[in-house]
C-alpha positions in Angstrom: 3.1 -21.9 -5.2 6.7 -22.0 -5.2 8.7 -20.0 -2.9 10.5 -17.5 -4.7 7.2 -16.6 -6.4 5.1 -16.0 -2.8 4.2 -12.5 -2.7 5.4 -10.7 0.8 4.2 -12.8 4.0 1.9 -15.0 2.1 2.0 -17.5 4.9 1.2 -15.2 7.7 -1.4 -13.2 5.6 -3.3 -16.7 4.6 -3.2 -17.8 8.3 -4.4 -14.5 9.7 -7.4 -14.5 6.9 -8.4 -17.8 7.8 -10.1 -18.7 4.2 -12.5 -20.7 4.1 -15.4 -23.1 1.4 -18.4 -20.3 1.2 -16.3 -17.1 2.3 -16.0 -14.0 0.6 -12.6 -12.1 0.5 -11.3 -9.2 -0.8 -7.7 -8.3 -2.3 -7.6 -4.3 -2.2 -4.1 -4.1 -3.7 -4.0 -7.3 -6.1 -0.9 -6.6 -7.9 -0.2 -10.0 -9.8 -2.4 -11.8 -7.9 0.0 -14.1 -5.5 -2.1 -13.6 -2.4 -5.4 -13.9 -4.0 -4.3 -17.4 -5.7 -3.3 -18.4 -2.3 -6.9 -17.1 -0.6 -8.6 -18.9 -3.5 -7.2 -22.0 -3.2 -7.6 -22.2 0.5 -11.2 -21.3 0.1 -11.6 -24.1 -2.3 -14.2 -25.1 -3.9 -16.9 -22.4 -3.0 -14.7 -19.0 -1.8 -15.2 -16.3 -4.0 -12.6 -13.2 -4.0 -12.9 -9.4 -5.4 -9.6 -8.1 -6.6 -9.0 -4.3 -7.1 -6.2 -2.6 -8.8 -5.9 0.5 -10.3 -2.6 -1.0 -12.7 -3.9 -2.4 -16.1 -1.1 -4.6 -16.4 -1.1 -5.8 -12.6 -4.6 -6.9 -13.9 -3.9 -8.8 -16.7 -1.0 -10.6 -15.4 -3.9 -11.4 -12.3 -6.2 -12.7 -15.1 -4.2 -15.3 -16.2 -2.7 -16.4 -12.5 -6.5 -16.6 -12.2 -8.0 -18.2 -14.6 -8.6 -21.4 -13.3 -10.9 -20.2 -10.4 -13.2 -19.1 -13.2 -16.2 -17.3 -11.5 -14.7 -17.5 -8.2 -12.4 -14.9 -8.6 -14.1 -11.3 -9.7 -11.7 -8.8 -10.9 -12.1 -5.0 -11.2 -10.2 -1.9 -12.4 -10.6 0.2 -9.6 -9.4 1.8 -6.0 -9.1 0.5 -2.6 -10.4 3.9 -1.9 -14.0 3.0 -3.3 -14.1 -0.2 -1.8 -18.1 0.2 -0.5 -18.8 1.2 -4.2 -17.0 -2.0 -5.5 -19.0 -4.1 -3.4 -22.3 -2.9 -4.0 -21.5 -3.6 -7.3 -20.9 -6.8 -6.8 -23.5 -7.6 -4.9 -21.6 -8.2 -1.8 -23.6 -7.0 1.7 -20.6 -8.4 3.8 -17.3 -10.4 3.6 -14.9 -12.5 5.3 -12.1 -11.2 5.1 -9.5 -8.0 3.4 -6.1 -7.9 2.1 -4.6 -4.5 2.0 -0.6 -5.1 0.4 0.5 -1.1 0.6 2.6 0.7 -1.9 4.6 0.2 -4.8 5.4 -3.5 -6.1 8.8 -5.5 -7.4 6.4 -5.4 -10.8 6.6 -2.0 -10.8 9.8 -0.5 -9.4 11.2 -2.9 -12.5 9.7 -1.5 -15.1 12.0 1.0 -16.4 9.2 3.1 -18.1 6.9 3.4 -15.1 9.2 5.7 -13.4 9.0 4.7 -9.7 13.2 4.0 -9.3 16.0 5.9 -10.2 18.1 2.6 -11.0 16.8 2.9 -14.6 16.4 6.6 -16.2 13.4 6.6 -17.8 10.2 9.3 -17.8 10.0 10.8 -14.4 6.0 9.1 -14.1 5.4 7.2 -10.7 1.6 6.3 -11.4 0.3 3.6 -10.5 -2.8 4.1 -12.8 -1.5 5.4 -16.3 -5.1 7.0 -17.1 -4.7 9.8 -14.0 -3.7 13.1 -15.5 -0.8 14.3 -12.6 2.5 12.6 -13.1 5.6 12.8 -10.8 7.4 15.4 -13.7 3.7 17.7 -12.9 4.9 18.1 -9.3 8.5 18.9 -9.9 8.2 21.2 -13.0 5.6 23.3 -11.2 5.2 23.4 -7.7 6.8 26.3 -5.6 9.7 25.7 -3.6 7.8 25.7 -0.5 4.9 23.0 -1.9 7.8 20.9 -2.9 9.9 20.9 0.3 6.4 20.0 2.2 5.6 17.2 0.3 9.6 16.1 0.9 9.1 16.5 4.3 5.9 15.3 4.8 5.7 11.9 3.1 9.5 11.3 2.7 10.2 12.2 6.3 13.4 14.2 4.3 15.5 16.4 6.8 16.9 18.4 3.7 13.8 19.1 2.4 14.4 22.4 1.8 17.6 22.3 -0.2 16.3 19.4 -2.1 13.5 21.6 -3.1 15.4 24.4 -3.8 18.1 22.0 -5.9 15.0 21.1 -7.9 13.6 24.1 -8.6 16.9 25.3 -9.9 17.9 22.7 -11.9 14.0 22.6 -13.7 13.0 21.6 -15.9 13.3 17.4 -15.1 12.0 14.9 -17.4 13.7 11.6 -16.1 14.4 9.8 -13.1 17.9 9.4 -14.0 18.1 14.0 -13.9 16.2 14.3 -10.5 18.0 10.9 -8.9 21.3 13.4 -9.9 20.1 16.9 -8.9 18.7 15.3 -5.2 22.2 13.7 -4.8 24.0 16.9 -5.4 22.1 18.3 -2.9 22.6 16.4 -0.1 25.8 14.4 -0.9 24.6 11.9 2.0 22.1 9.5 3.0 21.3 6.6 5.5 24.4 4.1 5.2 23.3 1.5 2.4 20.6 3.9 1.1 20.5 6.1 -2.1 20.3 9.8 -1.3 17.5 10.0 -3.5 15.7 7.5 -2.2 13.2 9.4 0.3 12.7 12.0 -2.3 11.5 9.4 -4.7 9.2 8.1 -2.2 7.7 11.1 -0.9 6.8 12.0 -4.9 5.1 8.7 -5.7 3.0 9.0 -2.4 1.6 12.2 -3.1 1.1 11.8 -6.7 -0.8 8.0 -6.3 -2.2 10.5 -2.6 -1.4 6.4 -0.9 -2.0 8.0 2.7 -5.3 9.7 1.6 -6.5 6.9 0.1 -5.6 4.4 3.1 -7.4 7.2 5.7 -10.5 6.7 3.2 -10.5 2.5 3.0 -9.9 1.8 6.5 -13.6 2.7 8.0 -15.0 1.3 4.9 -13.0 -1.9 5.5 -14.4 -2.5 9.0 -17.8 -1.7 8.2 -17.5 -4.3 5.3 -16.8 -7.1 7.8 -18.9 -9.6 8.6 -18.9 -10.4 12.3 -15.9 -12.7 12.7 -14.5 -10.9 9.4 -11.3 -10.4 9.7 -8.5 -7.1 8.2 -5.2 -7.8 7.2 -2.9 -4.5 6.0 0.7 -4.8 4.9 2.5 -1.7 5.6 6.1 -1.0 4.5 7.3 2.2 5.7 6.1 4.0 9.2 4.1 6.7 7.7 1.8 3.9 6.2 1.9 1.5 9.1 1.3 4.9 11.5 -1.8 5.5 9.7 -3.1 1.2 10.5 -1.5 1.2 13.9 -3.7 4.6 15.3 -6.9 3.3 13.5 -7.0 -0.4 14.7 -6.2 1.3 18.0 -9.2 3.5 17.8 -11.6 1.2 16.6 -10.6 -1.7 19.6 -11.1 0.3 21.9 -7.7 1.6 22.9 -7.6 5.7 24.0 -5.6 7.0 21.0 -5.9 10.9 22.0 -2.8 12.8 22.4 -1.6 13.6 25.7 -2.1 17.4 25.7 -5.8 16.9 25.0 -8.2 18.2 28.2 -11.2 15.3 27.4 -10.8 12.0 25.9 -13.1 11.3 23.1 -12.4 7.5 23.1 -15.4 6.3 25.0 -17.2 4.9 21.4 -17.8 1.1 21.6 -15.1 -1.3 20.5 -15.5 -2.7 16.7 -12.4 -5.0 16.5 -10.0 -6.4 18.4 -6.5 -6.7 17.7 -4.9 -10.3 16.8 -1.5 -9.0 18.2 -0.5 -6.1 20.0 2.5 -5.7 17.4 3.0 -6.2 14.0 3.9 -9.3 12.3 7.6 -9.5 10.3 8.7 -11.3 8.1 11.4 -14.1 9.0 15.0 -14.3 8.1 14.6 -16.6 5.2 11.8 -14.5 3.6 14.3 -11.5 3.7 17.1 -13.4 2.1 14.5 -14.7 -0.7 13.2 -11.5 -1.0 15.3 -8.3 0.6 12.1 -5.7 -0.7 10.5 -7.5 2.7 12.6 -6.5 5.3 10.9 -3.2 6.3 7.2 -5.0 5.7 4.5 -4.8 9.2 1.8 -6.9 8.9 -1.4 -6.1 11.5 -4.6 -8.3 11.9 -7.9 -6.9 13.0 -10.8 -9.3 13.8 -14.5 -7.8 13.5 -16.6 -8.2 16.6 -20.1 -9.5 17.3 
């Protein structure tokens, strides 16, 4: 696969998964399908891979990337969130190995009419699946003030939650991207050097209507107990409210006490389920940034199942 078209730390993701003739894999987050080409062609010529998405068009474009693994590579419409469900549907007791690729992709944020950026104004919609009913436009036409500045604060980590909330709710009703990137900009005037001021809002609304860290809470246990022993979890994170959620799990399960420090009795004693590949994330290296700048703030962290 040629460079510029590798998905986000394809190299490390493949040599942390290990693939293998015989193994079964499973892409969570399949997007266009760059990793899963690269998991099926290492596994070559008897791995088989499950790909999930919840994008219609992320799935066809996987199709065709696809195609000529044939019946090695299954592909359904679906969540992360269900992933026993997909695999008893499958067939699949246990498997080798899991891709999680968090959040939003370059496919995506670059088509106008999805709604995810405000570089393009187009219908305020942020989903990644187009058949759920609750758009971005449904949270800021009719939440309170108060619901809104919570879900600013919560999963945009905004520090003017409050007057962006209040800035929305006067300014209602918003229908594009191009009239809330506006309104959140007037509010605050301001934002991290190099960063749009509008930029945590806009996260912080696709997160809660797509409900990412809800959905990664419900995967992760399911992942682990989906491993075969040996089986290995891989989980791309790209901002800290994401990567938080991986880092105190995987902590938990190896082993590690992950109770907070005013709690009387540690609950930790449970037996360990994986270890940890590396006490710190992986990063991508300077000349994957410069090919690709949406992969500067991307952790990668490995799990390995035990016996």
């Amino acid at each position: 696969m040629p460079l510029s078209h590798q998905p986000v730390l394809y190299q490390e993701v493949l040599e942390a998964l290990r693939p293998r003739a015989g193994g079964r894999y499973v892409d969570g987050t399949l997007g266009a399908g760059g990793h899963a080409f690269g998991i099926l062609e290492a596994s070559s010529p008897s791995g088989m891979l499950l790909g999930l998405d919840v994008d219609p068009v992320a799935l066809a474009l996987a199709a065709e990337r696809l195609a000529p693994f044939g019946e090695r590579a299954l592909l359904r419409r679906g969540s992360y969130a269900d992933l026993a469900a997909h695999l008893r549907a499958v067939g699949w007791e246990g498997v080798d190995g899991i891709l999680l690729d968090l959040g939003v992709s370059s496919m995506q944020v670059d088509a106008a009419e999805r709604g995810f950026s405000f570089r393009h104004d187009a219908p305020l919609d942020m989903r990644f699946d187009p058949a759920q009913p609750l758009t971005a436009a449904d949270l800021v036409n009719t939440l309170d003030e108060a619901a809104l500045a919570d879900i600013l604060w919560r999963y945009g980590e905004e520090r003017r939650s409050r007057q962006v909330a209040r800035a929305i709710v006067r300014h209602r009703p918003i229908r594009t991207t191009g009239e809330l990137a506006e309104v959140v900009a007037g509010a605050t005037r301001s934002g991290k050097r190099g960063m749009h001021p509008a930029t945590r809002t806009f996260q912080a609304l696709r997160i809660a209507v797509n409900r990412e860290l809800e959905n990664l809470e419900r995967v992760l246990p399911q992942a682990v107990a989906a491993l075969n022993p040996g089986g290995r979890l891989a989980v791309i994170a790209f901002h800290s409210l994401e990567d938080r959620i991986v880092k105190h799990f995987l902590r938990a399960e190896s082993g590690y006490c992950v109770c907070p420090p005013e709690m009387p009795h540690c609950d930790c004693d449970r037996p360990a389920r994986v270890r940890l590949l590396k006490p710190f994330p992986l990063r991508p290296t300077a000349e994957e940034i410069a090919r690709n700048p949406r992969a500067r703030s991307a952790r990668l962290r490995v799990a390995e199942k035990l016996a």
